[in-house]
C-alpha atoms as an extended CHARMM CRD file, in Angstrom:
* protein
*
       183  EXT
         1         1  UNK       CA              0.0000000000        0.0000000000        0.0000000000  PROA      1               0.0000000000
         2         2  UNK       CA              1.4060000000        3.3110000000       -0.8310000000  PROA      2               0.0000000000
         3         3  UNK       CA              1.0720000000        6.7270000000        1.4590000000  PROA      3               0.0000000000
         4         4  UNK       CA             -0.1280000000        9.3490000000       -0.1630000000  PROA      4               0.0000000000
         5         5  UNK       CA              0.7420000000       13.1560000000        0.9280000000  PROA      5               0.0000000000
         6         6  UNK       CA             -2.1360000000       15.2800000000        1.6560000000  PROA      6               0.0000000000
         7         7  UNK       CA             -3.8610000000       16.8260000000       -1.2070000000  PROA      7               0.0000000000
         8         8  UNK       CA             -2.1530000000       13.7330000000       -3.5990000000  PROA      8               0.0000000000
         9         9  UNK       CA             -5.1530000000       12.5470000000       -5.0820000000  PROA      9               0.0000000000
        10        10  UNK       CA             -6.0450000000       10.6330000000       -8.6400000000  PROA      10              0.0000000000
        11        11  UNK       CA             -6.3180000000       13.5700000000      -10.2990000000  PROA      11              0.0000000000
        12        12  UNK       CA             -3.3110000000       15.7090000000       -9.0930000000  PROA      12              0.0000000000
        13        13  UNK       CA             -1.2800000000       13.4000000000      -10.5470000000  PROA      13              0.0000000000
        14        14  UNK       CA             -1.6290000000       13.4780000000      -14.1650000000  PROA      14              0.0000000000
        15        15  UNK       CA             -1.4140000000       17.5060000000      -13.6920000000  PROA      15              0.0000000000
        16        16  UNK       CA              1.6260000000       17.0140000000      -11.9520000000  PROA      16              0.0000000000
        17        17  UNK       CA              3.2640000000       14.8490000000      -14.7550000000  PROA      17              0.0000000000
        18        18  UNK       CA              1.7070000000       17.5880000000      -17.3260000000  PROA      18              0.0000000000
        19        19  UNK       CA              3.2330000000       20.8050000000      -15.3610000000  PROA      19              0.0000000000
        20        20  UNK       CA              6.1920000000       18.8190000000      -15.9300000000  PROA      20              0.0000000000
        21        21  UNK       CA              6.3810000000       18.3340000000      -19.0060000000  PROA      21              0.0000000000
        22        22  UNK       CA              5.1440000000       21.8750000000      -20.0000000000  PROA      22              0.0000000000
        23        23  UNK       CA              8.5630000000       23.6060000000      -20.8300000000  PROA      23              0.0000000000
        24        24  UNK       CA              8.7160000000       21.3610000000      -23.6000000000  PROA      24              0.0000000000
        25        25  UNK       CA              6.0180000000       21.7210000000      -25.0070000000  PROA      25              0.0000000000
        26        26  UNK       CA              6.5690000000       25.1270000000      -26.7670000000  PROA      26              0.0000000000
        27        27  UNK       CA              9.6700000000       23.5380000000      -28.4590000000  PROA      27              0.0000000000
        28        28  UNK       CA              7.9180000000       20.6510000000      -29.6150000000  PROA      28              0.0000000000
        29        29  UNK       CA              4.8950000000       22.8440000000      -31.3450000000  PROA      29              0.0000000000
        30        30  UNK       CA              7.9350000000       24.6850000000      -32.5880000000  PROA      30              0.0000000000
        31        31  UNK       CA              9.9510000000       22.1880000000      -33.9570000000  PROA      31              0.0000000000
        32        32  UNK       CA              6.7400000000       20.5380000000      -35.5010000000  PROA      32              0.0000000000
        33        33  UNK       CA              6.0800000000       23.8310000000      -37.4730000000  PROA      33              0.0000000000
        34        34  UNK       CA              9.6710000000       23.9310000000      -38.2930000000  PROA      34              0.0000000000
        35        35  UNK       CA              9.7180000000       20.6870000000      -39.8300000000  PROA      35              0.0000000000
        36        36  UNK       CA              6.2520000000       21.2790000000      -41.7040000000  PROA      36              0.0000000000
        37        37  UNK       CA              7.4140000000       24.6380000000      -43.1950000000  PROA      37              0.0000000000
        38        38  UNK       CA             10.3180000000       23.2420000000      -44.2200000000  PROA      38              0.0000000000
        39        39  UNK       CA              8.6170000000       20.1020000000      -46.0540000000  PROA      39              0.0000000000
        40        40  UNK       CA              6.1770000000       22.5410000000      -48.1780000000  PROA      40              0.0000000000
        41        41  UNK       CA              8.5040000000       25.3970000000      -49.0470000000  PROA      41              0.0000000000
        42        42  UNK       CA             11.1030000000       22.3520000000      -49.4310000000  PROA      42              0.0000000000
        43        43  UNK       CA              8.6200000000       20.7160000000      -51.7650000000  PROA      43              0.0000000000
        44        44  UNK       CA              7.9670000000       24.1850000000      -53.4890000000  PROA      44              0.0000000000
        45        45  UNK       CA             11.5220000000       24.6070000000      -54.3760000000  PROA      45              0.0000000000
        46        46  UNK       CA             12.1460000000       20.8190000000      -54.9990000000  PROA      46              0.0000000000
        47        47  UNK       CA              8.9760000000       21.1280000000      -58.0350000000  PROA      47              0.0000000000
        48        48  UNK       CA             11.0410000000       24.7090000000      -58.9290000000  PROA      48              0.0000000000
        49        49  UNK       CA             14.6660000000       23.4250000000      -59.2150000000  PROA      49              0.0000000000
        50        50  UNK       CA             14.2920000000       19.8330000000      -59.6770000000  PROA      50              0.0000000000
        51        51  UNK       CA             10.8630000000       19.5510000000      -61.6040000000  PROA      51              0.0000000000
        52        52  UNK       CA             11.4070000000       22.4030000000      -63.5640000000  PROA      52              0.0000000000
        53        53  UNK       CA              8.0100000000       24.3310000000      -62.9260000000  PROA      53              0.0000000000
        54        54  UNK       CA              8.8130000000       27.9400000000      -63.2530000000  PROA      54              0.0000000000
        55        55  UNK       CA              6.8910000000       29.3890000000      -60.1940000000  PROA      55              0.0000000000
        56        56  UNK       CA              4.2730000000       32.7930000000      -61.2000000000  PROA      56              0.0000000000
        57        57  UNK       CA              4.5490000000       36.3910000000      -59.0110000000  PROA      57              0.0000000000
        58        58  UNK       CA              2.1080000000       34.7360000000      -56.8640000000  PROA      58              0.0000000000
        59        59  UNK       CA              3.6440000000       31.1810000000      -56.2270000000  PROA      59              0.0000000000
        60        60  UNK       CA              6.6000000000       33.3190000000      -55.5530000000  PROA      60              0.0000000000
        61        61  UNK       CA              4.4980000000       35.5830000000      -52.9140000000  PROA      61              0.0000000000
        62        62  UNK       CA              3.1060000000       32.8750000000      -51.1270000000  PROA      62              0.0000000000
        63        63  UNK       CA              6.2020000000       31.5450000000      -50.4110000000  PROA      63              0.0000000000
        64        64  UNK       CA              7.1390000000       34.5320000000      -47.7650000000  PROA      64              0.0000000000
        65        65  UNK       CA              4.3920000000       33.2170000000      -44.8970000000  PROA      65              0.0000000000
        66        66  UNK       CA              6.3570000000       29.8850000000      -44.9200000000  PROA      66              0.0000000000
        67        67  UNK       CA              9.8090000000       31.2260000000      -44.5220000000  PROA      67              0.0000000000
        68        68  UNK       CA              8.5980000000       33.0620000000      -42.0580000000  PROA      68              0.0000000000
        69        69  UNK       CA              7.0750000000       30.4200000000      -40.4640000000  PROA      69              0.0000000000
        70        70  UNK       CA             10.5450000000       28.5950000000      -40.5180000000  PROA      70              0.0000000000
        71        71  UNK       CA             12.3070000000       31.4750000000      -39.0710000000  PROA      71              0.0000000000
        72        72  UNK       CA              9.8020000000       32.4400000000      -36.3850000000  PROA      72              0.0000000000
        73        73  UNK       CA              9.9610000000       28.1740000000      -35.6610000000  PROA      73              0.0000000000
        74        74  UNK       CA             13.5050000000       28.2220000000      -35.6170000000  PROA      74              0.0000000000
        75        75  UNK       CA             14.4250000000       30.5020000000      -32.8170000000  PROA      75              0.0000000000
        76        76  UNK       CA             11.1090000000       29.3290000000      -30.3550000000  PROA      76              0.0000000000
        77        77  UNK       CA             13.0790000000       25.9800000000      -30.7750000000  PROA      77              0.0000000000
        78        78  UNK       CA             16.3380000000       27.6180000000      -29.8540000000  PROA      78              0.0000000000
        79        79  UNK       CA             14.7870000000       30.2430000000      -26.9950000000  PROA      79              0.0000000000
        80        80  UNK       CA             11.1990000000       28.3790000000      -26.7300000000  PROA      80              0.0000000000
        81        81  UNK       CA              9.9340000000       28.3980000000      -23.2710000000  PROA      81              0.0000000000
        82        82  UNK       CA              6.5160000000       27.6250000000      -21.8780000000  PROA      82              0.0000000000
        83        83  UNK       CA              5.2970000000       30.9670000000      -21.0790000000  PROA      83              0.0000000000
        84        84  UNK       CA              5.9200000000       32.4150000000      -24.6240000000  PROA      84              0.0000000000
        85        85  UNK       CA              3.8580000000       29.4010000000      -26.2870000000  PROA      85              0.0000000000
        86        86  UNK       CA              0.3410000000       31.3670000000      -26.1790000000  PROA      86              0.0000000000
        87        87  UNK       CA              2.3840000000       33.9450000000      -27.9620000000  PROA      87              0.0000000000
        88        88  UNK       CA              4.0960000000       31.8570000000      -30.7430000000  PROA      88              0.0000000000
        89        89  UNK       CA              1.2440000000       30.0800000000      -31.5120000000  PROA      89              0.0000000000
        90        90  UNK       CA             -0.8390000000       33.0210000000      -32.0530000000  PROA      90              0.0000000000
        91        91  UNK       CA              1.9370000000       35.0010000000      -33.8800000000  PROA      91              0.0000000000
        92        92  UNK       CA              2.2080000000       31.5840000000      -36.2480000000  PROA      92              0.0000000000
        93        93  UNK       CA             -1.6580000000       31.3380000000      -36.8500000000  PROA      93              0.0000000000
        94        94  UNK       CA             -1.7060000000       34.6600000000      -38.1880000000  PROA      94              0.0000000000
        95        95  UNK       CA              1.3140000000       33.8230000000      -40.7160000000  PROA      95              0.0000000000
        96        96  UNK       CA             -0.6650000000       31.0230000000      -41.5540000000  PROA      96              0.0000000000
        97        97  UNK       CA             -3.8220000000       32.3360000000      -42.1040000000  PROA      97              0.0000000000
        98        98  UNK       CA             -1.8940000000       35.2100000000      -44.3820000000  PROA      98              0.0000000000
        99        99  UNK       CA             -0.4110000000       32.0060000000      -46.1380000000  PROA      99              0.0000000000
       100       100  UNK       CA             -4.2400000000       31.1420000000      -46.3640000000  PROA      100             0.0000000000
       101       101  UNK       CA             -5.1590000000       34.2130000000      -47.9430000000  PROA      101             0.0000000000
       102       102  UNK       CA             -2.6910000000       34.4610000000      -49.8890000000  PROA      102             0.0000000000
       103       103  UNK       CA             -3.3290000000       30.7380000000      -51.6330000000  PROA      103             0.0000000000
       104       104  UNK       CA             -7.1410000000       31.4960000000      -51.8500000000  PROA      104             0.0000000000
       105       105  UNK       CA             -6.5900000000       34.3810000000      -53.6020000000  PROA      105             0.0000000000
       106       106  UNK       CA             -4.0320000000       33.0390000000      -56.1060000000  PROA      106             0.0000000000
       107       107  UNK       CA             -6.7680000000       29.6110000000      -56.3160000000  PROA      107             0.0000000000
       108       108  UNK       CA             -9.5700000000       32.3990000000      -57.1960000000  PROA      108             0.0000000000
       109       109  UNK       CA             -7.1220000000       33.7450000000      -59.6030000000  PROA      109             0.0000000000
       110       110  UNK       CA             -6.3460000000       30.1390000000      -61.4600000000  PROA      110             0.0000000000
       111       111  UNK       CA            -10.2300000000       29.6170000000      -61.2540000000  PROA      111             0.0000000000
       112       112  UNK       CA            -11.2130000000       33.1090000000      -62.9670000000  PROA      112             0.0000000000
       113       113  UNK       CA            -13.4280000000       33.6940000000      -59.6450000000  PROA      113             0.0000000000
       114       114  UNK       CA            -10.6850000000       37.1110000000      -59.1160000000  PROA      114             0.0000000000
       115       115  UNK       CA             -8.7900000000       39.3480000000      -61.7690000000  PROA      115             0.0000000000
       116       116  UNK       CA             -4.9490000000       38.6150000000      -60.9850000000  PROA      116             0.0000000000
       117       117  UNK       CA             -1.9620000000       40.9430000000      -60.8270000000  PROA      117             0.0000000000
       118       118  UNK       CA             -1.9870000000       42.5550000000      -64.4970000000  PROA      118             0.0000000000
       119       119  UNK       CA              1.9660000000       41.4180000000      -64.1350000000  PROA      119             0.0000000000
       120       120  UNK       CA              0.9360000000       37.7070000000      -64.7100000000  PROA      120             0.0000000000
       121       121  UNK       CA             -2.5660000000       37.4310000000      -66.1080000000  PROA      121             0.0000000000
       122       122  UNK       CA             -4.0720000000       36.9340000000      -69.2730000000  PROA      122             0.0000000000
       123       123  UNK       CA             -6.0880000000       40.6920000000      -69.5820000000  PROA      123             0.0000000000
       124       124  UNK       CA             -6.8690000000       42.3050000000      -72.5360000000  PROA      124             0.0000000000
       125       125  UNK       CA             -4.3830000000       44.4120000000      -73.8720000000  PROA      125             0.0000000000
       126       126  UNK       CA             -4.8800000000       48.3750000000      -74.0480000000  PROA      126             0.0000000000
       127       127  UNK       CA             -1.9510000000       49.0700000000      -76.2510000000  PROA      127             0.0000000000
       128       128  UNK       CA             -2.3990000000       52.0600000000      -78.4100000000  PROA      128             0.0000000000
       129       129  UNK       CA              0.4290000000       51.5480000000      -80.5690000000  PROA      129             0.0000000000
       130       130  UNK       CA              2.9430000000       48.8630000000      -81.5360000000  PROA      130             0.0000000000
       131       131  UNK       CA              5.7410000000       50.6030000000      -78.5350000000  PROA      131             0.0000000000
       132       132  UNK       CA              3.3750000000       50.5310000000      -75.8120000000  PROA      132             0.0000000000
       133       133  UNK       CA              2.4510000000       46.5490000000      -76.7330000000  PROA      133             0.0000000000
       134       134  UNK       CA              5.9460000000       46.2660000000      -76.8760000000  PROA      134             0.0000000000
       135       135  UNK       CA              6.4690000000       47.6330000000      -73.8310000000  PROA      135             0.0000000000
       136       136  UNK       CA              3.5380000000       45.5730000000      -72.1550000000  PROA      136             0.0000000000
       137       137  UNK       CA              4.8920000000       41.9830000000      -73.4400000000  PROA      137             0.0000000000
       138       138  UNK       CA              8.6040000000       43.2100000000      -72.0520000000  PROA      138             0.0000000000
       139       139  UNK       CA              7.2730000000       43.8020000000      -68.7510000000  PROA      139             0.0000000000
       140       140  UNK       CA              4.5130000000       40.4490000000      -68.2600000000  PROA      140             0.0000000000
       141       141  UNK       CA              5.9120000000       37.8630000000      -66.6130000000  PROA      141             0.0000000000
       142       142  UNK       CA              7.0040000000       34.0980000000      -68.5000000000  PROA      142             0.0000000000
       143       143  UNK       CA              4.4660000000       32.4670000000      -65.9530000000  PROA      143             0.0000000000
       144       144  UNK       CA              1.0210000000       33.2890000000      -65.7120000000  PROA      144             0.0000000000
       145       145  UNK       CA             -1.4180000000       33.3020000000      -62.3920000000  PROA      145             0.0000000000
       146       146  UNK       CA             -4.4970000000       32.5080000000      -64.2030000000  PROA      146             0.0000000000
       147       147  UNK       CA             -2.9710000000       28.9100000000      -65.7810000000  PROA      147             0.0000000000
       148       148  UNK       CA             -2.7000000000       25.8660000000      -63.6810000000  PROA      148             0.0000000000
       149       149  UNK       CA              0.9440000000       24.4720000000      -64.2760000000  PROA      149             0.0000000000
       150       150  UNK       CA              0.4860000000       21.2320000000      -62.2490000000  PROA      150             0.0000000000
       151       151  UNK       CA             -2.2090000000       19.7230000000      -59.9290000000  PROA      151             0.0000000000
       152       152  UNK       CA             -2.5280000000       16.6360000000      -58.7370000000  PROA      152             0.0000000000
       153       153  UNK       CA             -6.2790000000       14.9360000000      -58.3390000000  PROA      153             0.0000000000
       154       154  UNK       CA             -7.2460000000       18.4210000000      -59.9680000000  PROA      154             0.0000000000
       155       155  UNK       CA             -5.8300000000       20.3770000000      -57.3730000000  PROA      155             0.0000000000
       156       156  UNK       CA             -3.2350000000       23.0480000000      -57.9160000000  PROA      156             0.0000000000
       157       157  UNK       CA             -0.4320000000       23.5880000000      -56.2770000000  PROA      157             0.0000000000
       158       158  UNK       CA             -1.9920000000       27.2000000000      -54.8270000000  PROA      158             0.0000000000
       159       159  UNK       CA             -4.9780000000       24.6450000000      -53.9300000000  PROA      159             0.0000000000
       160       160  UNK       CA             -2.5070000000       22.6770000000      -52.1120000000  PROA      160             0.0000000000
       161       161  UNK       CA             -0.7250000000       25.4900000000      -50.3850000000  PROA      161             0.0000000000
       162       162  UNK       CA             -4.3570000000       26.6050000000      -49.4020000000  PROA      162             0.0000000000
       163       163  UNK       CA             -4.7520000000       23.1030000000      -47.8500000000  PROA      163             0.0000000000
       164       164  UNK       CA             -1.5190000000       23.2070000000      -45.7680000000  PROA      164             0.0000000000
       165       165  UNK       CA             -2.1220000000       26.7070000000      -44.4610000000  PROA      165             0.0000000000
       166       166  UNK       CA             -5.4640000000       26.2680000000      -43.2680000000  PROA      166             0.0000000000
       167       167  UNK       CA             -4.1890000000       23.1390000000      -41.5920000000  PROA      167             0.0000000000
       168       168  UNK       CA             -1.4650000000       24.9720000000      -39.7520000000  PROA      168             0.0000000000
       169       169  UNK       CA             -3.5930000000       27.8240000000      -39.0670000000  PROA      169             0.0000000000
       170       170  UNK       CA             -6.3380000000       24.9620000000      -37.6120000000  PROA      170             0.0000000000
       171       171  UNK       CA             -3.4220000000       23.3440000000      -35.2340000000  PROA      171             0.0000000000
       172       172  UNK       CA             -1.8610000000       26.8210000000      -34.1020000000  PROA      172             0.0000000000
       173       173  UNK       CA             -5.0130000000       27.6480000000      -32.9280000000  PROA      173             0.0000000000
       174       174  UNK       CA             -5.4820000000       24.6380000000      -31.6130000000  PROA      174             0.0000000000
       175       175  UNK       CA             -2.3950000000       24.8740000000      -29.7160000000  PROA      175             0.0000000000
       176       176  UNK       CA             -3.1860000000       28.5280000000      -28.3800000000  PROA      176             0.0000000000
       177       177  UNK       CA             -6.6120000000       27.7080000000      -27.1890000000  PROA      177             0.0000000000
       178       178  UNK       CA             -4.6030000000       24.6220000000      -24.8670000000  PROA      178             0.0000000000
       179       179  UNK       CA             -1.9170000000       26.4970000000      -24.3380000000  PROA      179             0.0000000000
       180       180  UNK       CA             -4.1850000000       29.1820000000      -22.2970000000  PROA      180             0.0000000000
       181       181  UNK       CA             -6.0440000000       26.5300000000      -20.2390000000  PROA      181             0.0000000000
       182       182  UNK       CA             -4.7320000000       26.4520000000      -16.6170000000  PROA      182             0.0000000000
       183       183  UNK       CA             -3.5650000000       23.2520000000      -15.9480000000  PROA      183             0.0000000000
């Protein structure tokens, strides 16, 4: 039979164990979006310099959240500490959720649903003379935003992107609503 010490009881316990493992819990979530970020933008630059699929101005813009993502990750896995992990995860949702943005925009742009930058879109030209359409095709970019260069199971790769974010947006939110339970 084991003695217990006053106030020990069933449940005091497992928050015991918990409070213990706390501090490292904020470089676990860290490293976990470290490792993620780096696996899509990875993949993104994989499919650029090993697939050979010329990214557009906005495959190229919704790259930023996730390097962010990886840099923000990086030092909370150096620094991380329990009491900054409300913090971090809320400062990571809303890169996510800008990745989110970001990758329903550019799907609405691939779909026709949204006009896309005139950089990288198919619009109509407005060229009064033969210098100014000149000047037009010298400045629009090799890659359009309105064409889907690759999807897989009919989803782009902006469709994908939007699929990721939303995810990591979902489990950084996740993690901030725990995070800011008392234990």
């Amino acid at each position: 039979m084991t003695v217990r010490a006053p106030g020990d009881t069933a449940l005091e316990r497992p928050r015991q164990w918990l409070r213990r493992l706390q501090p490292k819990l904020a470089r676990r979530f860290a490293a976990f979006v470290l490792v993620a970020s780096v696996a899509v933008l990875g993949a993104a630059l994989l499919s650029q310099y090993w697939g050979g699929l010329a990214p557009c101005e906005l495959c190229l813009l919704q790259r930023w959240p996730w390097g962010t993502a990886i840099v923000v990750s990086f030092v909370a896995t150096m620094a991380g500490n329990r009491a900054a992990l409300p913090s971090l995860a809320l400062l990571l949702a809303f890169v996510f959720a800008v990745s989110s943005v970001l990758a329903f925009y550019h799907v609405g742009v691939e779909q026709h649903w949204f006009s896309g930058p005139t950089a990288c879109s198919a619009a109509a030209t407005r060229a009064q003379t033969v210098e100014s359409l000149k000047a037009q095709l010298l400045h629009q970019q090799p890659v359009r935003c309105d064409e889907v260069a690759w999807s897989l199971w009919g989803v782009s790769l902006a469709g994908w992107n939007l699929l990721a974010s939303l995810i990591m947006t979902v489990a950084c939110l996740a993690v901030f609503r725990q995070s800011r339970k008392p234990s």
